[in-house]
C-alpha positions in Angstrom: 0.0 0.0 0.0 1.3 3.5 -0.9 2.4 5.2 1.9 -0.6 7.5 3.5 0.3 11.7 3.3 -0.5 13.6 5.9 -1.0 17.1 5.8 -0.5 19.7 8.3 -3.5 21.6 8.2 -2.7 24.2 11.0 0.7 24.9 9.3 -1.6 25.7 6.1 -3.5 27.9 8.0 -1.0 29.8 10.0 0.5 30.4 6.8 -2.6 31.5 5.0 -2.8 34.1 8.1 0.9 35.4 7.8 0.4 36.2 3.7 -3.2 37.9 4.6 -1.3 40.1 7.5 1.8 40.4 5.3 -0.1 41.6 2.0 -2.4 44.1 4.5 1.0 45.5 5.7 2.4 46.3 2.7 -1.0 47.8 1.8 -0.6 50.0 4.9 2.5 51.1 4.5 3.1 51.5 0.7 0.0 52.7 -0.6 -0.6 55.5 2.5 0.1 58.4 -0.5 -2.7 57.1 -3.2 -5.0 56.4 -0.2 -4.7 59.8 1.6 -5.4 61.7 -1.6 -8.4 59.5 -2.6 -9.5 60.1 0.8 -9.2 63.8 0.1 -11.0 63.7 -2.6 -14.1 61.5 -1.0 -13.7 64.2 2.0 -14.3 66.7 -0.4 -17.4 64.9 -2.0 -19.1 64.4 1.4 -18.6 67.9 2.3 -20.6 68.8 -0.6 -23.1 66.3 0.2 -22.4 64.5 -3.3 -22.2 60.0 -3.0 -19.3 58.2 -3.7 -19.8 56.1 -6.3 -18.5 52.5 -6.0 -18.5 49.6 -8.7 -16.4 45.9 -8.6 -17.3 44.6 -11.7 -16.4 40.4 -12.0 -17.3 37.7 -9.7 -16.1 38.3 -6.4 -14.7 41.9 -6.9 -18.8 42.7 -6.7 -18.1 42.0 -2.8 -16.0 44.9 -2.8 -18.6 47.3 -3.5 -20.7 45.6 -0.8 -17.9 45.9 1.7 -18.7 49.4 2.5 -21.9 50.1 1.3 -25.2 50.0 4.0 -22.3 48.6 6.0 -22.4 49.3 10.3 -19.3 51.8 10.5 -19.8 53.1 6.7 -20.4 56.5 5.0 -23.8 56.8 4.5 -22.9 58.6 0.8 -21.2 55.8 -0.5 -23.7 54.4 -3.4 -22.8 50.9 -4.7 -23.6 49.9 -8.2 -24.9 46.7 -7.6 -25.4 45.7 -11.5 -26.8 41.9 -12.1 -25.0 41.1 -14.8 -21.6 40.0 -13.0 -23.0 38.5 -9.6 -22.0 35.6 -9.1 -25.6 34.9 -8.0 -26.9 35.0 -11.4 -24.2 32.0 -12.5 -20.3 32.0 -12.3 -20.0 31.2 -15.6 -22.3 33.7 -17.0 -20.6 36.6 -14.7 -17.5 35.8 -15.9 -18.6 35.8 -19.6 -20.2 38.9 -18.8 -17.5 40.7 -17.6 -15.2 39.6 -20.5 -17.7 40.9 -22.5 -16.4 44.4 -24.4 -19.3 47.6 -24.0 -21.3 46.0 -21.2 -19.2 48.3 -18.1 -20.1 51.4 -20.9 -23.7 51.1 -20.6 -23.5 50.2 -16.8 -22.3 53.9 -16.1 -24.1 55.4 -18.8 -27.1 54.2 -16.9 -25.7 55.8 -13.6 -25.8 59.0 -15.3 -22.9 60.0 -13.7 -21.2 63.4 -14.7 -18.7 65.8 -13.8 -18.9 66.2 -10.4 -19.1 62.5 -9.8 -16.8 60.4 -7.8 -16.3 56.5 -9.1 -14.4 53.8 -7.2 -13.6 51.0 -9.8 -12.3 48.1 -7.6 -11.4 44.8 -9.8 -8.8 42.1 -7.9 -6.9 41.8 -11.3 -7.7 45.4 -13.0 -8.0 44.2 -16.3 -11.4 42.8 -17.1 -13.3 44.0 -20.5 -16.4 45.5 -18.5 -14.4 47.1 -15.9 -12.0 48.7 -18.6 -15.0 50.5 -20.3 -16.6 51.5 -17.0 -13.4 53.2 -16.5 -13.1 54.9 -20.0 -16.9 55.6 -20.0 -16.9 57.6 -16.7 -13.4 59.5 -18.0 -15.3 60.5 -20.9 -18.2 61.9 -18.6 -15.5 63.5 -16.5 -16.1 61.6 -13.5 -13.6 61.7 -10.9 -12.1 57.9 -10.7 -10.5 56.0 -8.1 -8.7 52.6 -8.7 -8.1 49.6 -6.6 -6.6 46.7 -8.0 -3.1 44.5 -8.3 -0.8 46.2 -10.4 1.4 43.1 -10.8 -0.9 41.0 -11.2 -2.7 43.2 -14.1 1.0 43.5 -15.9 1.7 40.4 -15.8 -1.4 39.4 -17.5 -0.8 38.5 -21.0 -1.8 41.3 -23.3 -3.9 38.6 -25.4 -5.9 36.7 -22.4 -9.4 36.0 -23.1 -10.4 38.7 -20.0 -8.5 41.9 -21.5 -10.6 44.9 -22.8 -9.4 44.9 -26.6 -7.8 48.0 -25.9 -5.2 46.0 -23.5 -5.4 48.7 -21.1 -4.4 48.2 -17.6 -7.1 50.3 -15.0 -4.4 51.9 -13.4 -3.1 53.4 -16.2 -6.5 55.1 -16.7 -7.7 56.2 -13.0 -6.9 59.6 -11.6 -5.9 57.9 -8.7 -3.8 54.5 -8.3 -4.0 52.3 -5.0 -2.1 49.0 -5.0 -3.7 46.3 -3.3 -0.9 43.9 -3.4 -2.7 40.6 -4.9 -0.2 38.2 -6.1 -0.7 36.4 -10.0 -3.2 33.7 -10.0 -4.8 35.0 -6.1 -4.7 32.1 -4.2 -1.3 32.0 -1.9 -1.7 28.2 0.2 0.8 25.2 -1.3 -0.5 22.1 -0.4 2.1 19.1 -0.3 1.1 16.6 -3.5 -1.1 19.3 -5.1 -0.1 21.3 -8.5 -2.6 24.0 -7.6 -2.5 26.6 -5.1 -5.2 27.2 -2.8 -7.0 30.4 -0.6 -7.6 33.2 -2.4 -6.7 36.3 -0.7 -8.4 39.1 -3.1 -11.4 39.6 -0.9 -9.6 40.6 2.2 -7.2 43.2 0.2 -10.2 44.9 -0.7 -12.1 45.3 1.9 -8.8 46.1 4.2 -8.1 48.9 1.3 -11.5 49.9 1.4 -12.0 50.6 5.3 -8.6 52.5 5.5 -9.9 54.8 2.8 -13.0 54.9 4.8 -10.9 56.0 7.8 -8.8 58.2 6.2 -11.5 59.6 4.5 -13.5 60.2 8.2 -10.5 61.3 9.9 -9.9 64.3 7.4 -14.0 65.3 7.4 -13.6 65.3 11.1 -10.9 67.8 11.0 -12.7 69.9 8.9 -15.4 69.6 11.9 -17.7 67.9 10.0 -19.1 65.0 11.2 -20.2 62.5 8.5 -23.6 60.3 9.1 -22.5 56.8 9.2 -24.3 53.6 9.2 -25.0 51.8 12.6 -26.3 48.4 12.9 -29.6 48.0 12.4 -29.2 45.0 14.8 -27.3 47.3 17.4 -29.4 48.8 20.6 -30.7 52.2 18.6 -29.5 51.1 15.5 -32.9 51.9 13.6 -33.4 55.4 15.2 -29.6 56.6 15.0 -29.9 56.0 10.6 -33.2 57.0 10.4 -32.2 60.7 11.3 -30.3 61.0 7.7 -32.1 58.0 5.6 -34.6 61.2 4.5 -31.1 62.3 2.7 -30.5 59.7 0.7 -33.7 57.8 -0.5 -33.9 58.1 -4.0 -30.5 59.4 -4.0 -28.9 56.0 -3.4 -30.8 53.9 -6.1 -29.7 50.4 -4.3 -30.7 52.0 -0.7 
């Protein structure tokens, strides 16, 4: 009889936990430029009373834009475009055909309506998708204000001829006003297991949303010196919850077209 394998499963998983803390570290400490000027400019939005507009086209990018939207501890302006055609809810293989698809992200924002004194956060794990390439050049040519969060290496170091690219080839950090870095390595998932070819735990989702609250923070911190102090989201499910939102939901009903 062959001899039996055994795998260290806790090793697996302490290591999983050391490349999530070591990716949200470098996060924290590399990208602190891009993120305190996007925070800036969301700062400047919410003074104004304009949303923040926030879109993760592709599979599981779409939880990106859930991450801080109607979220306990988020801005109440953030408006998530929460477009069917790439949840994964509606089939993973048709979101994925979707977002490969060239001119569907262009009619996504077109039907936003977004203009010039929009905001957009475009957050995509690999930044290179067809429908997230023409959200991006649709809302530049509307002169929306745009905010990127994706993997730089891992969008150059995607073939210029894979099945996913925008025929243009472009990268979305090349087209964004503002570039943050989430780190994600090529091909996501960062867990060897011993006796398998394929690696295993992605670690997209968590660069995201870790990227996400410190723009949040940032974003709060600098309002707050301005002595502004923006409504944010509590629990529903927290003593008070209802009557703390309720004071500000007026504001943004009909506003917010997924609230």
């Amino acid at each position: 009889m062959p001899e039996k394998t055994v795998i260290d499963a806790d090793a697996l998983c302490e290591g999983y936990f050391a490349s999530t803390q070591a990716l949200m570290r470098r996060v924290l400490e590399e990208e602190k430029a891009p993120l305190d000027q996007a925070a800036a400019k969301l700062a400047d939005q919410i003074a104004a009373d304009r949303l923040v507009h926030i879109y993760g086209p592709g599979g599981h990018s779409n939880l990106a834009s859930q991450e801080v939207f109607f979220r306990a501890g988020g801005l109440m302006h953030i408006s998530a475009i929460l477009d069917e055609g790439t949840l994964l809810s509606n089939g993973a293989l048709r979101s994925m055909a979707i977002e490969r698809t060239p001119g569907y992200g262009k009619v996504v924002i077109a039907n936003q309506r977004l203009g010039e004194t929009g905001l957009l956060i475009l957050v995509n794990a690999y930044g290179i998708n067809a429908a997230l390439i023409d959200a991006a050049l649709e809302a530049r040519r509307r002169g929306v204000f745009l905010i990127g969060i994706n993997s730089r290496q891992h969008a150059a170091n995607t073939a210029p001829d894979h099945p996913a690219r925008h025929p243009t080839r472009q990268n979305l950090h090349d087209i964004v006003d503002i570039a943050v870095d989430t780190k994600v390595p090529i091909g996501d998932a960062v867990v060897t297991v011993p006796g398998m070819s394929e690696n295993i735990a992605a670690i997209s989702t968590f660069a995201n949303a870790f990227t996400l609250n410190c723009l949040v923070i940032r974003t709060v911190a600098k309002l707050v010196e301005r002595g502004i102090e923006p409504p944010v989201w509590r629990s529903g499910n927290a003593p008070g919850g209802d009557e703390a939102n309720s004071r500000f939901i007026a504001n943004f009903e009909g506003r917010v077209r997924a609230l």
